[in-house]
Structure formats: structure tokens, C-alpha cells
mmCIF entry with sequence, helices, sheets and N, C-alpha, C, O atoms, coordinates in Angstrom:
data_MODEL
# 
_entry.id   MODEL 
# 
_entity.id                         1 
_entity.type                       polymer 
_entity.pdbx_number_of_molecules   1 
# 
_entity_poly.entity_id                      1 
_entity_poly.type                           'polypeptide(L)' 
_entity_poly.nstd_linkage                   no 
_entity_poly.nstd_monomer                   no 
_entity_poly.pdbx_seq_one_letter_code       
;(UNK)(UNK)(UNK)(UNK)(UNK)(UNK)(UNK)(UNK)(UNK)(UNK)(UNK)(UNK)(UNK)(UNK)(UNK)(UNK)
(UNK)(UNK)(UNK)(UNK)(UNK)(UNK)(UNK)(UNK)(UNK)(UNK)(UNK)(UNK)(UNK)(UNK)(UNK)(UNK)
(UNK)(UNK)(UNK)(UNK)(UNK)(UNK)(UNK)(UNK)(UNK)(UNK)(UNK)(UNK)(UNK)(UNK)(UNK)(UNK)
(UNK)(UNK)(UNK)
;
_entity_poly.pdbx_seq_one_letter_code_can   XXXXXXXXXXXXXXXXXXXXXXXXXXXXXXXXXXXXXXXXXXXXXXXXXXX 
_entity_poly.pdbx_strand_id                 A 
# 
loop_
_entity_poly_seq.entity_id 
_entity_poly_seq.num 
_entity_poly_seq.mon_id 
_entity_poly_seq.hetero 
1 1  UNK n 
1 2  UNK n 
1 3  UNK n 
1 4  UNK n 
1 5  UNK n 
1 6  UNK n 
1 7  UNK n 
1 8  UNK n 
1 9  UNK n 
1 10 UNK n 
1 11 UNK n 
1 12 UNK n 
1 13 UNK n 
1 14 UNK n 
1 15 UNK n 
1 16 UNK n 
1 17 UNK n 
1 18 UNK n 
1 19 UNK n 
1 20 UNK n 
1 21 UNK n 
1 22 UNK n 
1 23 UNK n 
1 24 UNK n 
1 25 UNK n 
1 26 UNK n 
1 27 UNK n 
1 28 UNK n 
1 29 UNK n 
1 30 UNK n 
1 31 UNK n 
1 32 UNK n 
1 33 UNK n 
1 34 UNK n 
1 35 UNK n 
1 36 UNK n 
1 37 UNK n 
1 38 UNK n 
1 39 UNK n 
1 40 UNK n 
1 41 UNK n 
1 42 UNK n 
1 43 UNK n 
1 44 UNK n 
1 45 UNK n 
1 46 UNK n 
1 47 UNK n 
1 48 UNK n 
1 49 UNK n 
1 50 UNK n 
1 51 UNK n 
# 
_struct_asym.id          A 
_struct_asym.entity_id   1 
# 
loop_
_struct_conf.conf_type_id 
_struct_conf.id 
_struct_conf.pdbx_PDB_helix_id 
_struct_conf.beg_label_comp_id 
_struct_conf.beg_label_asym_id 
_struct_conf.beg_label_seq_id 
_struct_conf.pdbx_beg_PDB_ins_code 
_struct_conf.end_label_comp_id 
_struct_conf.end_label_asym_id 
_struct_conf.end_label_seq_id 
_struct_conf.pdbx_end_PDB_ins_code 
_struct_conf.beg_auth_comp_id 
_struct_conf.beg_auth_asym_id 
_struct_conf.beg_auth_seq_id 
_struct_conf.end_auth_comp_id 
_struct_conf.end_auth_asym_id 
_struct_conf.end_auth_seq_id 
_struct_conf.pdbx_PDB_helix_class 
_struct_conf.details 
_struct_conf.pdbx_PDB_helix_length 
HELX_P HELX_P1 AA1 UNK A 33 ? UNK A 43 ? UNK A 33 UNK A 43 1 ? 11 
HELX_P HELX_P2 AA2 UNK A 44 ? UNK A 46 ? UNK A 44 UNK A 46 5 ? 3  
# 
_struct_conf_type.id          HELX_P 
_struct_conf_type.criteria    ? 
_struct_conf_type.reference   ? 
# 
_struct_sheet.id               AA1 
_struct_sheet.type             ? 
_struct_sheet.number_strands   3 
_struct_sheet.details          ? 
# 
loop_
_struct_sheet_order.sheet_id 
_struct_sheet_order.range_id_1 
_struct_sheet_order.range_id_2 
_struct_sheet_order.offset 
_struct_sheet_order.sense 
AA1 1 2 ? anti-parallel 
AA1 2 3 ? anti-parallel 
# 
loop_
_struct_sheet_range.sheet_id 
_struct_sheet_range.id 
_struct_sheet_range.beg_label_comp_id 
_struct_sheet_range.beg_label_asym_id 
_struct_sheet_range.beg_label_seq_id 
_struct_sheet_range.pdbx_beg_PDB_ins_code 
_struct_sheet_range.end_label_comp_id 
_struct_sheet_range.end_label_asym_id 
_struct_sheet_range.end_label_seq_id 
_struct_sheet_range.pdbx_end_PDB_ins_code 
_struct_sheet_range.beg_auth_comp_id 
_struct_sheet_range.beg_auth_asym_id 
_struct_sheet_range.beg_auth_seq_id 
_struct_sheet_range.end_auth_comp_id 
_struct_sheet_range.end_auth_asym_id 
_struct_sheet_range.end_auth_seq_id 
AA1 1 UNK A 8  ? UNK A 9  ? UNK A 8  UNK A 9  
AA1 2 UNK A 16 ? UNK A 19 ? UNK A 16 UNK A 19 
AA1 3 UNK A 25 ? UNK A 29 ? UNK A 25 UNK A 29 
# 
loop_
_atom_site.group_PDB 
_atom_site.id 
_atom_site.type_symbol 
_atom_site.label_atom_id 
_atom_site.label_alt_id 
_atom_site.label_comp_id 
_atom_site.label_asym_id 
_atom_site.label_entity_id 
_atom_site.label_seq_id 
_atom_site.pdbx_PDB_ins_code 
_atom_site.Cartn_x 
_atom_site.Cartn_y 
_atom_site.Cartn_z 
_atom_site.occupancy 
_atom_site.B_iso_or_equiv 
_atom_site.pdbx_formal_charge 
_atom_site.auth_seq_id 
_atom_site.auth_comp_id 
_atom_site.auth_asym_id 
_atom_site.auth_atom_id 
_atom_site.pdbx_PDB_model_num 
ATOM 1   N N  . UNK A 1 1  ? -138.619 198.505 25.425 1.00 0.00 ? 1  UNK A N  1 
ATOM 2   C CA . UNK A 1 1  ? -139.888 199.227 25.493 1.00 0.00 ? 1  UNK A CA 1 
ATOM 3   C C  . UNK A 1 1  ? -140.864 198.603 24.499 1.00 0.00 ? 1  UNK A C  1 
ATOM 4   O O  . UNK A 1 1  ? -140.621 197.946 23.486 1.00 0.00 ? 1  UNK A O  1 
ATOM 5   N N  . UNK A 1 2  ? -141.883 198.923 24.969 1.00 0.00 ? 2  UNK A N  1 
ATOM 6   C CA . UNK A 1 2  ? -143.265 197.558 24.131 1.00 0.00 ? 2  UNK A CA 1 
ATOM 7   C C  . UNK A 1 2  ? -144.201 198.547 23.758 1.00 0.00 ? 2  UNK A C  1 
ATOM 8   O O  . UNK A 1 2  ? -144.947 199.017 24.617 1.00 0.00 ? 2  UNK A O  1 
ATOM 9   N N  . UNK A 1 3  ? -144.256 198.920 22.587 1.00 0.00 ? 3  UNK A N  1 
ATOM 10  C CA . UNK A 1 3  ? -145.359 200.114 22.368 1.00 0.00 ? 3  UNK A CA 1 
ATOM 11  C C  . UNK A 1 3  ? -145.997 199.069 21.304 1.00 0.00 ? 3  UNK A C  1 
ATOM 12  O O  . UNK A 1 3  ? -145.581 198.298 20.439 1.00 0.00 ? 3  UNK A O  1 
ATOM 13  N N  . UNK A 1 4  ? -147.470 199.550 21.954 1.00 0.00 ? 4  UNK A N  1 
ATOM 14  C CA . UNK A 1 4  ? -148.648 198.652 21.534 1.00 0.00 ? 4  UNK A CA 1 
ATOM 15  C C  . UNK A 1 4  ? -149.106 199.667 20.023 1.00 0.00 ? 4  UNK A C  1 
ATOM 16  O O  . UNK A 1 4  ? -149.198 200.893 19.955 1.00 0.00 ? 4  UNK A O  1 
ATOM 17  N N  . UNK A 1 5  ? -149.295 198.794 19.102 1.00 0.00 ? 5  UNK A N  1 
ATOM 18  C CA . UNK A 1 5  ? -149.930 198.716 17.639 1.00 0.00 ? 5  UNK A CA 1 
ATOM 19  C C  . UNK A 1 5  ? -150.999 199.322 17.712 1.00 0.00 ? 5  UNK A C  1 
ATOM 20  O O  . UNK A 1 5  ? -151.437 198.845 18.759 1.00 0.00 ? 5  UNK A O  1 
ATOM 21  N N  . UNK A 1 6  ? -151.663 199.948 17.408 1.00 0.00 ? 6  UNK A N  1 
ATOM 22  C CA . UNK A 1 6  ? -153.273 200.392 17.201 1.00 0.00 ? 6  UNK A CA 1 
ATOM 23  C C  . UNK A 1 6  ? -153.766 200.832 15.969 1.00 0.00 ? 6  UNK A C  1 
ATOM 24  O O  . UNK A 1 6  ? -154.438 201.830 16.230 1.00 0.00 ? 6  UNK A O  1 
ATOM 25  N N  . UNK A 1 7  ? -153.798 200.563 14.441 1.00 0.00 ? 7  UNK A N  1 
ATOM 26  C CA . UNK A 1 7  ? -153.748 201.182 13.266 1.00 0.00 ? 7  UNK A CA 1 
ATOM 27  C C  . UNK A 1 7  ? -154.991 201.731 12.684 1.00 0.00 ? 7  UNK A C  1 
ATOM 28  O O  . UNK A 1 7  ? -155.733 200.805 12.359 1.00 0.00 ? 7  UNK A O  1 
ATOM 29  N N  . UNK A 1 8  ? -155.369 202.611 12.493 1.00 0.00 ? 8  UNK A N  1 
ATOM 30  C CA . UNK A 1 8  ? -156.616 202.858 11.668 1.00 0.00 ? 8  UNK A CA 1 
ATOM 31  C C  . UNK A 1 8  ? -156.540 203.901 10.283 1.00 0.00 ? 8  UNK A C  1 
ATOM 32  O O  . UNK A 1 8  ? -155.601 204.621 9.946  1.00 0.00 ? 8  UNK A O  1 
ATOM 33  N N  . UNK A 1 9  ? -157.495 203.765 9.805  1.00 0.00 ? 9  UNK A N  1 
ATOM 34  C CA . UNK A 1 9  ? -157.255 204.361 8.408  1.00 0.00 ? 9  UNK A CA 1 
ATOM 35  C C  . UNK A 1 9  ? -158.436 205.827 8.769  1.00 0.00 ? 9  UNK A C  1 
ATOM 36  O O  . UNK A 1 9  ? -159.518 205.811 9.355  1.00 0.00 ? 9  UNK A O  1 
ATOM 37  N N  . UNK A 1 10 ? -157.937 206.590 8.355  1.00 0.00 ? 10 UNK A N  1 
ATOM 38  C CA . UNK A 1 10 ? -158.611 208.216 8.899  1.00 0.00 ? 10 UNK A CA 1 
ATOM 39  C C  . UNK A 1 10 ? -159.059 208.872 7.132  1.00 0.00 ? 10 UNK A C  1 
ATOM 40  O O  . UNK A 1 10 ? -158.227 209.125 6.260  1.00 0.00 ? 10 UNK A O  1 
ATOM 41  N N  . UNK A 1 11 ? -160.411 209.005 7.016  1.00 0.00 ? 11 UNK A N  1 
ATOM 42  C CA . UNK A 1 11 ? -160.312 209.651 5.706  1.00 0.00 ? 11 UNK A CA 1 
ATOM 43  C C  . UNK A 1 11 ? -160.920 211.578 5.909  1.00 0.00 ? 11 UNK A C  1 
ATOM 44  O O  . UNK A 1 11 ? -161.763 212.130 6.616  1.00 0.00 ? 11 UNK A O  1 
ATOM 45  N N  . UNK A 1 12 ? -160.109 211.961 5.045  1.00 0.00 ? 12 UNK A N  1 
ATOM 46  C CA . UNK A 1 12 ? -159.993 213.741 4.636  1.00 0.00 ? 12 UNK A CA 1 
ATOM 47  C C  . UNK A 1 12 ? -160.344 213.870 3.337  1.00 0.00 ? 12 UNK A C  1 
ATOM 48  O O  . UNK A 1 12 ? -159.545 213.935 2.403  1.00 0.00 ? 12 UNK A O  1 
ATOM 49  N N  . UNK A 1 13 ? -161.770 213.916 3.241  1.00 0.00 ? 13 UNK A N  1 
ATOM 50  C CA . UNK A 1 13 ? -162.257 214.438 1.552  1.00 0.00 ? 13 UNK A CA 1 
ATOM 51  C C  . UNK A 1 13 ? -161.842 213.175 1.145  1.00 0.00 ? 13 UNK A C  1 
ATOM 52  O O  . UNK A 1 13 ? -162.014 212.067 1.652  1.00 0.00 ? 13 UNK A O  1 
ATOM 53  N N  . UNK A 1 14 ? -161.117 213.633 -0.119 1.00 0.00 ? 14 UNK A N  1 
ATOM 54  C CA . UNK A 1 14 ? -161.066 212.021 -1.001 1.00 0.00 ? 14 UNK A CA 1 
ATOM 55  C C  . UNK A 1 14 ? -159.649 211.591 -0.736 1.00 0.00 ? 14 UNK A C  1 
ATOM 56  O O  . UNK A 1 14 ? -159.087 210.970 -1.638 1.00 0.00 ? 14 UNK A O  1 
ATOM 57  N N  . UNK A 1 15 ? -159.233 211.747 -0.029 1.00 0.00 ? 15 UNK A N  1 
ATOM 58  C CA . UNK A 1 15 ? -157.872 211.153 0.781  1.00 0.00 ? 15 UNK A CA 1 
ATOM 59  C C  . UNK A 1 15 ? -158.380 210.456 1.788  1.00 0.00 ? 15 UNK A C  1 
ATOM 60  O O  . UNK A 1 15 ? -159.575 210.374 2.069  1.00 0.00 ? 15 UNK A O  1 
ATOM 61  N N  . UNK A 1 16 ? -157.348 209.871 2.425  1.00 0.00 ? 16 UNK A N  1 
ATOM 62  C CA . UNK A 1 16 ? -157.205 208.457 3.358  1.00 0.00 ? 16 UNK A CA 1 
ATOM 63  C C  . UNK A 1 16 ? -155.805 208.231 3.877  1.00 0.00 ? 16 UNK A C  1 
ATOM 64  O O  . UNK A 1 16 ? -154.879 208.667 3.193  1.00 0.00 ? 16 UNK A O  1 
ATOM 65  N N  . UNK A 1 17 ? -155.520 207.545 5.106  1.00 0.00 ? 17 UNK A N  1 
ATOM 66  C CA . UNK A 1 17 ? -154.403 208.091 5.813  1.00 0.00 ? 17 UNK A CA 1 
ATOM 67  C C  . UNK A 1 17 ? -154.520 206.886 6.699  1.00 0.00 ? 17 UNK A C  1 
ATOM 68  O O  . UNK A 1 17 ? -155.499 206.699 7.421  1.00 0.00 ? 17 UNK A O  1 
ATOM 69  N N  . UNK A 1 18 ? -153.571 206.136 6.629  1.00 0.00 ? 18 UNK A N  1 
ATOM 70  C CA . UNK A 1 18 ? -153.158 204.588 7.558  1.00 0.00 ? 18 UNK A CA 1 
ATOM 71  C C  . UNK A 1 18 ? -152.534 205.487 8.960  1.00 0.00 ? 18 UNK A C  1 
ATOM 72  O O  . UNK A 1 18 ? -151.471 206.087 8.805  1.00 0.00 ? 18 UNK A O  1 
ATOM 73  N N  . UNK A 1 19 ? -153.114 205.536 10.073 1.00 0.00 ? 19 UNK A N  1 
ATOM 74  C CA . UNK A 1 19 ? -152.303 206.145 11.270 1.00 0.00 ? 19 UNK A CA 1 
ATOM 75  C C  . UNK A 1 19 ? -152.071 205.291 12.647 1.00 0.00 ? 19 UNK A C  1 
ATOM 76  O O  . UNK A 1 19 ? -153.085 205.038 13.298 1.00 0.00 ? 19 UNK A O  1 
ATOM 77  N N  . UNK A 1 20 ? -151.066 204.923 13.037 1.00 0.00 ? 20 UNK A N  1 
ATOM 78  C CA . UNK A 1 20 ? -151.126 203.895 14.068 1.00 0.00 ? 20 UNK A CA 1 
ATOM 79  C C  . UNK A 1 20 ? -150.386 205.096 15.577 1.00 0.00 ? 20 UNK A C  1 
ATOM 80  O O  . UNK A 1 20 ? -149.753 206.140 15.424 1.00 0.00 ? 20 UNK A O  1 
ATOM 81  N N  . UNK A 1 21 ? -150.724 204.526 16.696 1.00 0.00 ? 21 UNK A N  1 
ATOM 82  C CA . UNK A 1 21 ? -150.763 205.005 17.906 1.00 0.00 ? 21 UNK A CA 1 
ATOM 83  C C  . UNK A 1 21 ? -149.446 204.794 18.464 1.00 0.00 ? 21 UNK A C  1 
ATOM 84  O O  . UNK A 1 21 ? -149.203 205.051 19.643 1.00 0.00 ? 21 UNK A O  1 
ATOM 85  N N  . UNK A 1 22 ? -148.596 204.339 17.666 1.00 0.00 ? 22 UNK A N  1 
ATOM 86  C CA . UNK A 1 22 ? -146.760 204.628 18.247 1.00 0.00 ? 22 UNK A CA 1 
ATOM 87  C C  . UNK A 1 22 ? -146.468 206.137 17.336 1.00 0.00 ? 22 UNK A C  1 
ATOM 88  O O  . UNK A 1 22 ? -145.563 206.822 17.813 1.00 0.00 ? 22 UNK A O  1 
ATOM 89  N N  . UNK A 1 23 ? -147.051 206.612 16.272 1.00 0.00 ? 23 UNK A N  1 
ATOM 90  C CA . UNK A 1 23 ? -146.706 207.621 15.685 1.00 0.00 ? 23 UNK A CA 1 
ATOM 91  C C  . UNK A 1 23 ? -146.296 207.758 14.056 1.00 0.00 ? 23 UNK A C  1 
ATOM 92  O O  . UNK A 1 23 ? -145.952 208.656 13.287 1.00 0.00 ? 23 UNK A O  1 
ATOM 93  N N  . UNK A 1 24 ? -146.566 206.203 14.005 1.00 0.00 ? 24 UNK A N  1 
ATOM 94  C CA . UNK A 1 24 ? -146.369 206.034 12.605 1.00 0.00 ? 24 UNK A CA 1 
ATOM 95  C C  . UNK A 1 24 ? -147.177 206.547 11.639 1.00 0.00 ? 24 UNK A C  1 
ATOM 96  O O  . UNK A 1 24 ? -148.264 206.498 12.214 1.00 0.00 ? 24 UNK A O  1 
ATOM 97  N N  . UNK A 1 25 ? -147.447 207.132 10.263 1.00 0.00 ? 25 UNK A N  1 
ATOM 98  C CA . UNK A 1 25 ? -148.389 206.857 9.346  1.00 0.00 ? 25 UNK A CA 1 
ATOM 99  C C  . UNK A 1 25 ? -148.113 207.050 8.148  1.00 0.00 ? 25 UNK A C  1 
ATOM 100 O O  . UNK A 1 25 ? -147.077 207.716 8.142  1.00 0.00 ? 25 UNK A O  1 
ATOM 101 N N  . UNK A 1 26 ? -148.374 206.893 7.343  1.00 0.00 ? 26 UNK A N  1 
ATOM 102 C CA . UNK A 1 26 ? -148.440 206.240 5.984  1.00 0.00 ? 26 UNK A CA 1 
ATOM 103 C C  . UNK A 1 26 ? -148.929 207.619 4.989  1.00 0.00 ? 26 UNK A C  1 
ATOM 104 O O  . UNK A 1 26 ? -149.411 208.580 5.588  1.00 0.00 ? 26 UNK A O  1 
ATOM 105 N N  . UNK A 1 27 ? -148.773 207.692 3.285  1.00 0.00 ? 27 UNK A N  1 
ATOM 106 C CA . UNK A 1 27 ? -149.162 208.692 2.892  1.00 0.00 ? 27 UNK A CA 1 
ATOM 107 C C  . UNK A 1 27 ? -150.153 208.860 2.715  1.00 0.00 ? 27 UNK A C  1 
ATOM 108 O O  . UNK A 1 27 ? -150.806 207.986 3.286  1.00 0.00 ? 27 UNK A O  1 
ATOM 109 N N  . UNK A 1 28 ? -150.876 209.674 2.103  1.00 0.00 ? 28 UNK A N  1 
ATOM 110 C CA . UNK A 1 28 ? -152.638 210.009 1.902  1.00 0.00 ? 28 UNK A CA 1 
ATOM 111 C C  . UNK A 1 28 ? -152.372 209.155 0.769  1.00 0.00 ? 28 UNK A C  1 
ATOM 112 O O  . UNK A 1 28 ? -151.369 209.019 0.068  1.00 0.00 ? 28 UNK A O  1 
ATOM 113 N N  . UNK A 1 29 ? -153.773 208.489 0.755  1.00 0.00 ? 29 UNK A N  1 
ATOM 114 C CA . UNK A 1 29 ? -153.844 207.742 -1.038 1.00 0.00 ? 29 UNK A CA 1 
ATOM 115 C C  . UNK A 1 29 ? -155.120 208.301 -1.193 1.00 0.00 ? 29 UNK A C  1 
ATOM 116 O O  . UNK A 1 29 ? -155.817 208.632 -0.234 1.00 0.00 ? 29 UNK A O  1 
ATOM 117 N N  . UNK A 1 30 ? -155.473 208.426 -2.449 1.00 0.00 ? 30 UNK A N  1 
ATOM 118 C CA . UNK A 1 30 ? -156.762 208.237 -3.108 1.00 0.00 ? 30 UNK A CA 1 
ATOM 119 C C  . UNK A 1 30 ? -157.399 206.946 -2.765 1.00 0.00 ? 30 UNK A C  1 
ATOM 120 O O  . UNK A 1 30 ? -158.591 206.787 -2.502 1.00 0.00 ? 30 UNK A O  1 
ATOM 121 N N  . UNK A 1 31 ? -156.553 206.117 -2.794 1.00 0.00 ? 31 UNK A N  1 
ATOM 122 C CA . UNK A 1 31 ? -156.850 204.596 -2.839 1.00 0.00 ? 31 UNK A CA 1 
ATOM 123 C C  . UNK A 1 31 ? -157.609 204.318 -1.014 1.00 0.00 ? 31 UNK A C  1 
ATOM 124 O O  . UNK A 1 31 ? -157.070 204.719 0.017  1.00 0.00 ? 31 UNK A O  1 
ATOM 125 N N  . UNK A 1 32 ? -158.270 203.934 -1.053 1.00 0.00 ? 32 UNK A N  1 
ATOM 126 C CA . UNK A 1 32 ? -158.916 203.390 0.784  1.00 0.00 ? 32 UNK A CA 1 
ATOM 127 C C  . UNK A 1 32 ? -158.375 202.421 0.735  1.00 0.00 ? 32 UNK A C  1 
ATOM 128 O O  . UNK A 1 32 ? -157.409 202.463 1.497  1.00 0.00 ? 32 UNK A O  1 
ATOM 129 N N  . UNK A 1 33 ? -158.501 201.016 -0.034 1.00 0.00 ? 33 UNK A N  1 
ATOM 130 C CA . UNK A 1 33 ? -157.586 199.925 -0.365 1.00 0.00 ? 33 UNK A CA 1 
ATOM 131 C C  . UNK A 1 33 ? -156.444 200.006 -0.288 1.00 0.00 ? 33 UNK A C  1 
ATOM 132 O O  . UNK A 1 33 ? -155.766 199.022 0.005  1.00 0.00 ? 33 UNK A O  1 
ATOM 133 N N  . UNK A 1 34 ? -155.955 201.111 -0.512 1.00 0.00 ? 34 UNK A N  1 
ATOM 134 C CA . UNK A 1 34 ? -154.032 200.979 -0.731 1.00 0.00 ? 34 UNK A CA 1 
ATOM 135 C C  . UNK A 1 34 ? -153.762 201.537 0.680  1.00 0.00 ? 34 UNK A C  1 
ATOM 136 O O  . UNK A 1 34 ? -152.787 201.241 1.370  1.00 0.00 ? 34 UNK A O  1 
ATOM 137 N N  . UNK A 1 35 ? -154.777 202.402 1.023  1.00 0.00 ? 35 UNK A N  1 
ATOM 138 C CA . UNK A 1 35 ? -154.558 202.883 2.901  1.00 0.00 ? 35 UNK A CA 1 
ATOM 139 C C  . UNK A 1 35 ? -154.647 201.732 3.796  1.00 0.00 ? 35 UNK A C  1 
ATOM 140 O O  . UNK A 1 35 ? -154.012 201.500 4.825  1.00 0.00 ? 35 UNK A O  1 
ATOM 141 N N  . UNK A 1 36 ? -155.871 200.825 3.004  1.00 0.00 ? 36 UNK A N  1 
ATOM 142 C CA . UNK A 1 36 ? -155.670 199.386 4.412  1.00 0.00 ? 36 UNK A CA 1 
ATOM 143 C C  . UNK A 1 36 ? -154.751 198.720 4.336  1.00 0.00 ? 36 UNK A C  1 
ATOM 144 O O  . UNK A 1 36 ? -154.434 198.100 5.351  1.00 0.00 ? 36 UNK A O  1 
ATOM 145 N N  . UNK A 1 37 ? -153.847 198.550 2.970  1.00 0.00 ? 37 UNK A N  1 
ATOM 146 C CA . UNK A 1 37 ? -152.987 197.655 2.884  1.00 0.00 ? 37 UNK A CA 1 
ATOM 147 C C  . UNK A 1 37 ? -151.715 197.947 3.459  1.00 0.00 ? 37 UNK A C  1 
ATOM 148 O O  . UNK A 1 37 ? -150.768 197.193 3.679  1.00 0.00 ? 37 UNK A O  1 
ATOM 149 N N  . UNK A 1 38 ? -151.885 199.451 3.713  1.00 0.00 ? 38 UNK A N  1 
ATOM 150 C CA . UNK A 1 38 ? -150.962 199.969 4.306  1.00 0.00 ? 38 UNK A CA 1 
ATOM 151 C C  . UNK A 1 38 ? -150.814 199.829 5.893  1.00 0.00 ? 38 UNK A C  1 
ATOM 152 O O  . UNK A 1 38 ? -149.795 199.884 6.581  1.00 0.00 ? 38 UNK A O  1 
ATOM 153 N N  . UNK A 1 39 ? -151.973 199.657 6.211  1.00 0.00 ? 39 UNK A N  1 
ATOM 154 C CA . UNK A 1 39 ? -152.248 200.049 7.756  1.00 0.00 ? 39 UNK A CA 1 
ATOM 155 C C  . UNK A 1 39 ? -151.650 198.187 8.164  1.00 0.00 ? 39 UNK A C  1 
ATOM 156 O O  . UNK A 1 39 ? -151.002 197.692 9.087  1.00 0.00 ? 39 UNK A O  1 
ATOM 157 N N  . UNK A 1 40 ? -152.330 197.623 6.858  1.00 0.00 ? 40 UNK A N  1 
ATOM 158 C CA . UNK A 1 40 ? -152.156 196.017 7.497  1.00 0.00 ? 40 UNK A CA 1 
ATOM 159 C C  . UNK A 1 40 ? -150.481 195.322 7.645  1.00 0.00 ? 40 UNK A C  1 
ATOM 160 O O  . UNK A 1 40 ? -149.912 194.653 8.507  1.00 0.00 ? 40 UNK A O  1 
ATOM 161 N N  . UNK A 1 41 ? -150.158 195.793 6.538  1.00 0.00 ? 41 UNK A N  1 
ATOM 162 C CA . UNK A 1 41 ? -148.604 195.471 6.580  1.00 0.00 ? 41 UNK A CA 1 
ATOM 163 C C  . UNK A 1 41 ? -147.933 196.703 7.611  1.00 0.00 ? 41 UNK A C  1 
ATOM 164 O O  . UNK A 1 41 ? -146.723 196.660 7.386  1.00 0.00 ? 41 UNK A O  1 
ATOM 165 N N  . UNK A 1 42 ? -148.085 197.301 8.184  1.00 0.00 ? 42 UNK A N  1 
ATOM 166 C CA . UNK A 1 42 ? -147.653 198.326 9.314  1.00 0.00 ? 42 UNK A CA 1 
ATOM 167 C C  . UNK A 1 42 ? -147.936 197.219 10.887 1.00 0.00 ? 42 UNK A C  1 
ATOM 168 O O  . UNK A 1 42 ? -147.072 196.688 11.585 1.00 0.00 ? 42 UNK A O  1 
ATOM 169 N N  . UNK A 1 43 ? -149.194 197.180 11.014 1.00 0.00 ? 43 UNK A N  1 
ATOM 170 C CA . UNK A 1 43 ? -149.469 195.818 12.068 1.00 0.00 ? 43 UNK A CA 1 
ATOM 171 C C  . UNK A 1 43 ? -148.945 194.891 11.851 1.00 0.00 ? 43 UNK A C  1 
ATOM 172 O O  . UNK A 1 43 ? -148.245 194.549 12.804 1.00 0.00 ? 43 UNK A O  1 
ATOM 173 N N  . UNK A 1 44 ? -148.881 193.848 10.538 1.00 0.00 ? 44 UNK A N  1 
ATOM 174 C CA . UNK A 1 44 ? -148.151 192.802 10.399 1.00 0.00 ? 44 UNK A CA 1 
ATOM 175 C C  . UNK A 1 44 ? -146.566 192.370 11.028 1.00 0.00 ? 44 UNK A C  1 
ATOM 176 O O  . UNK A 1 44 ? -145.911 191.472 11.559 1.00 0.00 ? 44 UNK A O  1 
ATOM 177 N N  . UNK A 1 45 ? -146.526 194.180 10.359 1.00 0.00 ? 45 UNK A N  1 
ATOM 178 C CA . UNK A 1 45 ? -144.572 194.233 10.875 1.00 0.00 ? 45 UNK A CA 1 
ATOM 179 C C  . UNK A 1 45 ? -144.418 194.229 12.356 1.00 0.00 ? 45 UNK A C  1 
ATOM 180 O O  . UNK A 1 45 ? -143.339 194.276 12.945 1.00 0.00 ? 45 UNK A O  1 
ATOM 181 N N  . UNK A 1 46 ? -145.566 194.170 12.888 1.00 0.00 ? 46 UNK A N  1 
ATOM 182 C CA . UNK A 1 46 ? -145.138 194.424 14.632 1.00 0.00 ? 46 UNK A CA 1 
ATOM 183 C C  . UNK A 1 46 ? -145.981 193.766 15.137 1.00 0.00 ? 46 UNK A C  1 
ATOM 184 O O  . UNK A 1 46 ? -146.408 194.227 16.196 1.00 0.00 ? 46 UNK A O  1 
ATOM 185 N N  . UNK A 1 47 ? -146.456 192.742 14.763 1.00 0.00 ? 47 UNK A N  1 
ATOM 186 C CA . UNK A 1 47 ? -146.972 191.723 15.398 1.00 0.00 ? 47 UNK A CA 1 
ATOM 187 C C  . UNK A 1 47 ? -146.342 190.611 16.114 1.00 0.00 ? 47 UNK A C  1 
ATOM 188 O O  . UNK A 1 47 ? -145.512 190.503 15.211 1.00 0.00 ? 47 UNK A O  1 
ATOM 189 N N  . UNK A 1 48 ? -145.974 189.631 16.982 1.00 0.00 ? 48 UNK A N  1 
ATOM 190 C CA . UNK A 1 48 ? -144.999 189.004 17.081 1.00 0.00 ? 48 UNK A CA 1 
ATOM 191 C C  . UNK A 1 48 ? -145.323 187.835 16.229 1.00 0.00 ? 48 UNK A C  1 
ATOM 192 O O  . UNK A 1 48 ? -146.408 187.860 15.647 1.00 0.00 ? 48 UNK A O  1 
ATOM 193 N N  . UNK A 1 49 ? -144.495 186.756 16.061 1.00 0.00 ? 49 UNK A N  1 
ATOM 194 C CA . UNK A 1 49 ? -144.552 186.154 15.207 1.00 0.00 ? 49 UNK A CA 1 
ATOM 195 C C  . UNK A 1 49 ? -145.150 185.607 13.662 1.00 0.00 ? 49 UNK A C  1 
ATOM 196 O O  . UNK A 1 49 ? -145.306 184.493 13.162 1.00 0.00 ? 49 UNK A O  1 
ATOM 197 N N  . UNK A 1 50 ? -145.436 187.278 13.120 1.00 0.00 ? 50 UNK A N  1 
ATOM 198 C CA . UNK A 1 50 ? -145.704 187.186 11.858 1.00 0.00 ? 50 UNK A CA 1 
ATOM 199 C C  . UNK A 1 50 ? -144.783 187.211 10.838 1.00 0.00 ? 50 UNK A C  1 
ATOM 200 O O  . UNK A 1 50 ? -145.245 187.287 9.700  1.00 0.00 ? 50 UNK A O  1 
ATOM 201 N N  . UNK A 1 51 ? -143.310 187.153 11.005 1.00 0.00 ? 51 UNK A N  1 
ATOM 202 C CA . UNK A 1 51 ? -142.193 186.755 10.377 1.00 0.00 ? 51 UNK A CA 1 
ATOM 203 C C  . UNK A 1 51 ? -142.382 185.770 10.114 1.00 0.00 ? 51 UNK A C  1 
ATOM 204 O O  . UNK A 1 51 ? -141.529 185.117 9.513  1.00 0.00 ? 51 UNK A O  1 
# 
């Protein structure tokens, strides 16, 4: 099964939230930076040949 990647970062007040469209997501940060880095290494990992 091939479930397609879609990641975006969602912000709530002064929180922020990496959420991708298989169901994954990431914790709230303060950080927006630490949410993209999150969102990016989440895509990275399921990209094909980014190993």
C-alpha cells in the first residue's frame, strides 16, 4: 500500500504542529522552526530514495 506524504505545519496560538495526511504528527513546539524540521525529516523519511 502507497500512502502519499502531504506534510504541513498547522499553528494554534503560540504552538505549531507538523501534520502529514497518512496520520502522522509531531508534538506542538513553541518553536515554528523545530515544527518544519519536523515536518521535513517526516517527508524525508518517506520519500523514495532519500536514504
Amino acid at each position: 500500500m502507497n500512502v502519499e506524504h502531504r506534510v504541513t505545519v498547522e499553528e494554534r496560538g503560540s504552538f505549531s504542529t507538523a501534520r502529514c495526511t497518512c496520520g502522522w504528527h509531531a508534538p506542538a513546539r513553541r518553536s515554528r522552526d523545530k515544527s518544519r524540521r519536523d515536518a521535513a525529516a517526516h517527508q524525508a523519511e518517506h520519500t523514495p530514495d532519500a536514504h
